[in-house]
C-alpha positions in Angstrom: 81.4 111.9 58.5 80.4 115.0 57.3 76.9 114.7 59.2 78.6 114.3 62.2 81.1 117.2 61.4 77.9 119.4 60.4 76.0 119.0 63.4 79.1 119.0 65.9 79.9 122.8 63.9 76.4 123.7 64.7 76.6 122.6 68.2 79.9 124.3 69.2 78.6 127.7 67.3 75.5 127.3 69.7 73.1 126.4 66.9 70.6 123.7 68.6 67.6 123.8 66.0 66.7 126.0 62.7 62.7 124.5 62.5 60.6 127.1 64.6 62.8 130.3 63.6 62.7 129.3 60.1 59.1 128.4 59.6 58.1 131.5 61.2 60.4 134.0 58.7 59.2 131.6 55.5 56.0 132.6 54.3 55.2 136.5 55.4 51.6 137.3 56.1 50.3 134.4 53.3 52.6 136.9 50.6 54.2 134.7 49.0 57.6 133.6 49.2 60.3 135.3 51.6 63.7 136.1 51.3 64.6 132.9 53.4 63.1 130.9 50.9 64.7 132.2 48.2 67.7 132.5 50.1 67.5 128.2 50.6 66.9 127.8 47.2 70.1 129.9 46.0 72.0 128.5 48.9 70.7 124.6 47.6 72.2 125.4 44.2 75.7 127.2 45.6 76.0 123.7 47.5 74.9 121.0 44.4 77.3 123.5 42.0 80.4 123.9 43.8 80.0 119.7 44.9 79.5 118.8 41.2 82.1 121.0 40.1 84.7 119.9 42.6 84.0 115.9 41.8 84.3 116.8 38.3 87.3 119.5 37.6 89.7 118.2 40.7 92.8 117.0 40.1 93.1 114.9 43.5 91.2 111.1 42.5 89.6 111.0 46.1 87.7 114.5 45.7 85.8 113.0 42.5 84.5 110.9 44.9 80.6 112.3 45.5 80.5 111.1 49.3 84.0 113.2 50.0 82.8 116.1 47.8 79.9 116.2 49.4 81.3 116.5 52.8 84.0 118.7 51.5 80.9 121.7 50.7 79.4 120.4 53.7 82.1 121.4 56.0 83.1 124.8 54.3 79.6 125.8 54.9 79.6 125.1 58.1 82.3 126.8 59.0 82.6 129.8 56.5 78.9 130.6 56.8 77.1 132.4 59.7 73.1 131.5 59.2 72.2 128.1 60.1 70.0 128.5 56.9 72.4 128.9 54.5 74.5 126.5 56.1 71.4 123.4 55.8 70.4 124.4 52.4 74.6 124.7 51.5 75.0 120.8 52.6 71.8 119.8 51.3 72.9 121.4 48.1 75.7 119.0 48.4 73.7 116.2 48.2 72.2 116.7 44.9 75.6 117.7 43.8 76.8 114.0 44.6 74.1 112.8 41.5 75.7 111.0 38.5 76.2 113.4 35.6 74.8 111.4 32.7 71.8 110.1 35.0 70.6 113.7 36.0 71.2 115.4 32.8 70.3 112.6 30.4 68.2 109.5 32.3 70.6 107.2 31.3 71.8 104.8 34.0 75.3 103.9 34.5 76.4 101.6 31.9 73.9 102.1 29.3 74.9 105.9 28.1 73.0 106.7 25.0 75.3 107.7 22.0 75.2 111.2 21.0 74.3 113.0 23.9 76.9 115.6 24.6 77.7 117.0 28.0 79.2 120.6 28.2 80.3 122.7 31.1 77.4 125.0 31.3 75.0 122.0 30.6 76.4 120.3 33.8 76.1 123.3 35.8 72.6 124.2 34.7 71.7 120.8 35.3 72.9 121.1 38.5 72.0 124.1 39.7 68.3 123.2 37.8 67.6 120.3 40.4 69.5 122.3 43.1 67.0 124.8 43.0 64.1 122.5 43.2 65.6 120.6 46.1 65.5 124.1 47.7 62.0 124.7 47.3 61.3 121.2 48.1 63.0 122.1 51.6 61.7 125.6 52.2 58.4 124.4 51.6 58.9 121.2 54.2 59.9 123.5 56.5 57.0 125.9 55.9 54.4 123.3 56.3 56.2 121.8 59.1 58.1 118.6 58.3 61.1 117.5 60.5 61.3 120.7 61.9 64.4 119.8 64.2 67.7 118.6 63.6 69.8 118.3 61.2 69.2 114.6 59.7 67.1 113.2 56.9 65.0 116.3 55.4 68.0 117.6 53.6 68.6 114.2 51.4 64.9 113.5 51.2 64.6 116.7 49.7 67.6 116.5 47.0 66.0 113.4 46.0 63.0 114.7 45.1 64.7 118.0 43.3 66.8 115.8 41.4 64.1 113.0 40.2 61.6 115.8 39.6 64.5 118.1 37.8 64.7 114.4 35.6 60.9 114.0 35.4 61.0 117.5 33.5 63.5 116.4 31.1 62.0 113.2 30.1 58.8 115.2 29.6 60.8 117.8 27.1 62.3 114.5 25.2 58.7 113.0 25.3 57.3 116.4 23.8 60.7 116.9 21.3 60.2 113.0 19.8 56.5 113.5 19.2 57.1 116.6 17.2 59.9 114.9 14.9 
């Protein structure tokens, strides 16, 4: 589906691998981090805010799906966008952007939502764009240190997974911290 869109974009705009280039630009001289990797972080939370907000204020039934959402950003990256960056960390963004709402903001799994929690625009969006940015620094440092550096399969989900459940480990820490103080 969208995969298979992505990487048949990148192959007829010429774009074969991002790895070597990209680990190269990351990290300049040991300073820090560069303006790639704060350019896949932003790009990560562009992709997981304009997925969760078109599953959420659509009016067509089929784009609240997550999986057509999902490959919805993915594709308008790909083909709007000119750096094979920004177009990975866009559709990786997309991926955490396909999360359930109450699960990622809350921790409450689907069918036991906890009474009293309320969910607001902007609470979605920072939510969204909270774990969007940790997926992004999650792949920018992959990349750095030299995970998967080819292709265009696996890294990106692997790494919104692990911006989404660490996003969701912070928040159970601040309701941990918020119950002992009460």
């Amino acid at each position: 589906t969208a995969f298979l869109a992505t990487s048949i974009m990148a192959r007829y705009r010429g774009i074969s691998s991002t790895g070597r280039k990209l680990r190269r630009g990351l990290w300049k001289s040991g300073a820090g981090l560069s303006s790639i990797a704060v350019s896949m972080i932003l790009y990560h939370v562009l992709g997981s805010v304009a997925t969760i907000l078109l599953r959420e204020y659509s009016d067509d039934s089929a784009a609240a799906d997550p999986v057509r959402a999902s490959s919805v950003i993915g594709l308008v990256g790909a083909l709007f966008l000119n750096d094979p960056t920004a177009i990975l960390a866009v559709y990786g963004g997309s991926f955490v952007g396909m999360s359930l709402p109450s699960r990622l903001m809350n921790g409450n799994a689907p069918g036991n939502a906890r009474a009293g929690q309320p969910q607001t625009a902007v609470s979605l969006l920072a939510s969204f764009a909270g774990a969007g940015a940790m997926a992004g620094l999650f792949h920018a440092i992959s990349i750095h240190s030299g995970y998967w550096n080819g292709g265009w399969g696996g890294k990106a989900g692997l790494c919104a997974f692990a911006g989404c459940w660490v996003y969701r480990g912070f928040g159970n820490v601040a309701q941990f911290i918020n119950k002992r103080r009460i």
